[in-house]
N, C-alpha and C positions, 0 to 999 in steps of 0.2 A: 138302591141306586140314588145318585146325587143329579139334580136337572139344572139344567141351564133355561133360564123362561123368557121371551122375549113377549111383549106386548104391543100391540095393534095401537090399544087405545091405555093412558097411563092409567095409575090405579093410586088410590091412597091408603098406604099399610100405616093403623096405628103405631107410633111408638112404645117403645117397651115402659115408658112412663104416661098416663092416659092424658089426653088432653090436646096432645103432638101427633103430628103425623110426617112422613115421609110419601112423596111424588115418584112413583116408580113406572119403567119402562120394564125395566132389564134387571133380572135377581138372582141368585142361586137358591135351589133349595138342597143345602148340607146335609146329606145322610148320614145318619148316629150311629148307625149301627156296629160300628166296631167299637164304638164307648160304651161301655153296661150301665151308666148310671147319666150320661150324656151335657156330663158340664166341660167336657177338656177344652173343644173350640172354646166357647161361651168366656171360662175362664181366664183362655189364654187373652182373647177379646178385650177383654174389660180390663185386664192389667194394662194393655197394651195402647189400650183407650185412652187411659188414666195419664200417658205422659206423652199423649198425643203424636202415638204411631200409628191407632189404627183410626182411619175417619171415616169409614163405613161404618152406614146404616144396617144394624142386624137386629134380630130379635125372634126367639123361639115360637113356632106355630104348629098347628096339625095338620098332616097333610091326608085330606083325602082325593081318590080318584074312582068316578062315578057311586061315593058313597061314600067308599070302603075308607077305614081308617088304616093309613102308612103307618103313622104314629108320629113321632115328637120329630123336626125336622129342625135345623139353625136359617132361615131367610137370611141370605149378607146382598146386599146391595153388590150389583153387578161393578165391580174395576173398571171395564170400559166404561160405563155410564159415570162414574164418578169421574173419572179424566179428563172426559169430554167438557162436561160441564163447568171443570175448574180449568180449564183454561188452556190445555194439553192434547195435541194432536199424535198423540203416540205412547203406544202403552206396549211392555213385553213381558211374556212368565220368563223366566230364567230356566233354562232346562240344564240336562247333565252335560258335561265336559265343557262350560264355557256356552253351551251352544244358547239358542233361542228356541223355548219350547211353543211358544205361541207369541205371535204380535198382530197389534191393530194400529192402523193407520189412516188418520183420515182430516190432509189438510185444513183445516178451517184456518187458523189464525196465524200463521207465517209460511214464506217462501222457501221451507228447508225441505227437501227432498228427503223418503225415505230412507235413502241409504244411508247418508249423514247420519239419521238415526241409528241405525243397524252399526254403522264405523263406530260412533263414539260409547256405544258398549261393548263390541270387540275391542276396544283398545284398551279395558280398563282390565283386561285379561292378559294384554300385548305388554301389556308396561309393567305387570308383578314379575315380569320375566326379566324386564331389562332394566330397571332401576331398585334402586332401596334405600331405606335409611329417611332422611327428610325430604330430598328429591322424587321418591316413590311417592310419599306421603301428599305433598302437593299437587303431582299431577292426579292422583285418584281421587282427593278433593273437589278438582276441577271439574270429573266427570261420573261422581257419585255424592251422595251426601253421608259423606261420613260416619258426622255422628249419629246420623238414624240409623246405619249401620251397625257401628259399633252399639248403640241401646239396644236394637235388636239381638243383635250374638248375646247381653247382655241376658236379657229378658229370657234367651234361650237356654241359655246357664241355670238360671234359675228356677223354670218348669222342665228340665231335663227334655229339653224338644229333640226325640229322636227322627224326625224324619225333615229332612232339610233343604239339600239344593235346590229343588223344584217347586218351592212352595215358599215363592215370592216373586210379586209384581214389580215392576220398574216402571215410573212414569215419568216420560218427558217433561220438565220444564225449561224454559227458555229465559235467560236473560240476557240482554243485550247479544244478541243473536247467539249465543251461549249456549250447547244443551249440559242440562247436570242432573241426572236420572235425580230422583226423591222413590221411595220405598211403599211398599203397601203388603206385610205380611200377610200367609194364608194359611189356612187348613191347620189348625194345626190340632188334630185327632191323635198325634200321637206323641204326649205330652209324658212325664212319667215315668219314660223309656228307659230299661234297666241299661241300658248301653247306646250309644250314637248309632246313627241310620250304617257307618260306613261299617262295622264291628264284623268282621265275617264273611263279607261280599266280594264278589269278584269283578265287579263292573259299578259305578256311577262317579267311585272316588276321583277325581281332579289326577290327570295325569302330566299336567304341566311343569311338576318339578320330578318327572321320573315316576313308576311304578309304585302304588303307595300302597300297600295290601295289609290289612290290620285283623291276624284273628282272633286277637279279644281288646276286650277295652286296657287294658294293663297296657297292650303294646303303643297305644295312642299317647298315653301315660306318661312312658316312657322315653316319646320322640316329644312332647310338649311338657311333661314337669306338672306342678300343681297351676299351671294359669287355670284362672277363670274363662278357660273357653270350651264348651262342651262338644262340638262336634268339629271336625277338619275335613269332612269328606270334599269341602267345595275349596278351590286353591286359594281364591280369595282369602278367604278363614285361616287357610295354612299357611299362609305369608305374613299374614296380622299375627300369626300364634309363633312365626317364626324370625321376623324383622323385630330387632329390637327398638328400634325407634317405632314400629308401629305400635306396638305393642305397650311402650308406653303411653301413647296417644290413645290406646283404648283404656288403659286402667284410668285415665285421664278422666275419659268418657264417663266412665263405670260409677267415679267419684258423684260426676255432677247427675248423673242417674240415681245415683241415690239420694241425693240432696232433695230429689224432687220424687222418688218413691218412698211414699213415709210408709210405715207399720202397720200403719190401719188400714192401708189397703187391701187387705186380706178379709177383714171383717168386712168391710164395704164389699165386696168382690162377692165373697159366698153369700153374705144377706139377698143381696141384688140376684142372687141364683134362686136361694130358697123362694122368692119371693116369685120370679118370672115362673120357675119348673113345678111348685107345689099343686097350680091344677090341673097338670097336664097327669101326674102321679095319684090325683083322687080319682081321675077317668076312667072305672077298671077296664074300660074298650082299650083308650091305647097303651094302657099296663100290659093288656093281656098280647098287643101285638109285638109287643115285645121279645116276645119267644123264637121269633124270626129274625134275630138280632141274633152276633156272635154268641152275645151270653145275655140271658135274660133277665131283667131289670126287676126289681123292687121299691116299696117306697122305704123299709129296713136297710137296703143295699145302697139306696142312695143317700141314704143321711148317714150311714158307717162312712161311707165313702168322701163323701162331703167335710167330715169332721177329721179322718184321716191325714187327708189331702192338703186340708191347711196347716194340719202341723208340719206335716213335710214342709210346704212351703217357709212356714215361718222360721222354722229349722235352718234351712237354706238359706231365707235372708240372711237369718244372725253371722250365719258363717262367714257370707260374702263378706258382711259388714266388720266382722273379726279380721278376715283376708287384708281387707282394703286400709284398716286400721297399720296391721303392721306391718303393711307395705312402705308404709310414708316415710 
């Protein structure tokens, strides 16, 4: 099980680099258990860190309760608490069909009434229905950011993120009485994914441009072609993969994302893993609670794994970076 932790009184969690620490209230504790080797969040993390999409505080710990070792957990810094803090009176999960799967609200720093809030992400659903082309592109601007957007789908391309619509925050900002959500991705355990979340299901895909029912990945394939976008289950995503002017505004994106995702981020990435996870793997207590996990972990299992995984990865870059090549 995954907890949500509030505190009485704040706390100061080392940093994953020693010397640093982080001020907490409010934290998640991510449960691993459906990764057998427990780096997919972590990884996804630190990519995502690296070109300044994720700005949460995380870092790997043990959890026990009254003794007993849980085992290896990911701490991320509570979303609300990070919003609040920077400046933002309103935060939402995106749930399925457009809707709001969770929102916080709590004026402190302008006179804008919830619902405002609530309106100007309903409309950003309102308007892939009734414009397109460059006109579409500007008004979604106005009440999304974009291009954290578009990196993200990006980002998702390239760890195969199968599990998608509901595993992203939306936080208010405000300028000049302005709101234009900014981005905060989550969860992402399921990383890898031999097919998109939507591949097979009868219910979460976006039903806003008609019935979209996909029973293998071939047929997704099909309706989008080779773009660089991996999942469509959410409309947004399916109007980006389907507006040709958006769509070049994301390979757009895709270009200046790699400009500033070099190579070696990969090596940095799994170092920074080996380095955080290596004691938590000599501890044969929480080795051993591992077993109570989907599939039970190794320190063999995890360094095959670990070494795998970056080739896939680097695999992937190259290709994109082939893609984007002869696109131009």
């Amino acid at each position: 099980k995954s907890y949500a932790v509030k505190l009485n009184t704040p706390i100061v969690i080392e940093d994953r680099e020693p010397g640093m620490g982080k001020v907490l209230t409010r934290f998640k504790l991510l449960a691993l258990a459906m990764d057998h080797t427990y780096i997919e969040n972590r990884l996804a993390f630190g990519i995502l860190e690296d070109i300044d999409l994720m700005p949460l505080f995380y870092k790997f710990v043990e959890f026990r309760i009254n003794g007993a070792t849980q085992g290896v957990y990911l701490l991320v810094e509570d979303p609300e608490q990070y919003f609040r803090e920077n400046g933002s009176e309103f935060i939402l999960r995106r749930g399925y069909y457009n809707s709001i799967a969770d929102a916080e609200y709590e004026p402190l720093f302008y006179s804008i009434p919830e619902e405002t809030y609530l309106t100007r992400f309903r409309e950003i659903y309102a308007l892939i229905t009734e414009l397109e082309g460059p006109e579409l592109y500007d008004a979604l601007s106005q009440r999304i950011n974009l291009q954290q957007y578009f990196w993200k789908m990006g980002i998702d391309y390239l760890i195969l993120n199968g599990d998608y619509t509901d595993e992203l925050f939306l936080y208010a900002d405000v300028q000049l009485d302005t709101v234009r959500y900014q981005l905060i991705p989550w969860d992402y355990d399921d990383i890898f994914s031999s097919e998109p979340h939507e591949v097979g299901l009868t219910w979460g895909t976006g039903k806003l441009f008609g019935t979209r029912r996909y029973a293998t990945h071939q047929d997704i394939l099909d309706e989008i072609g080779d773009k660089l976008i991996y999942s469509i289950e959410d409309d947004l995503d399916y109007i980006i993969a389907m507006d040709p002017f958006l769509y070049g505004r994301y390979e757009e994106a895709l270009s200046r994302l790699f400009s500033v995702l070099e190579p070696t981020i990969f090596d940095e990435v799994f170092n920074e893993i080996e380095v955080e996870l290596s004691p938590f793997y000599m501890n044969e207590e929480v080795v051993a609670q591992s077993k109570f996990d989907r599939d039970a972990s190794s320190f063999s299992l995890w360094k095959d794994n670990m070494r795998h995984k970056q080739e896939l990865l680097e695999e992937r870059y190259g290709q994109m970076i082939k893609y984007m090549d002869s696109a131009k």
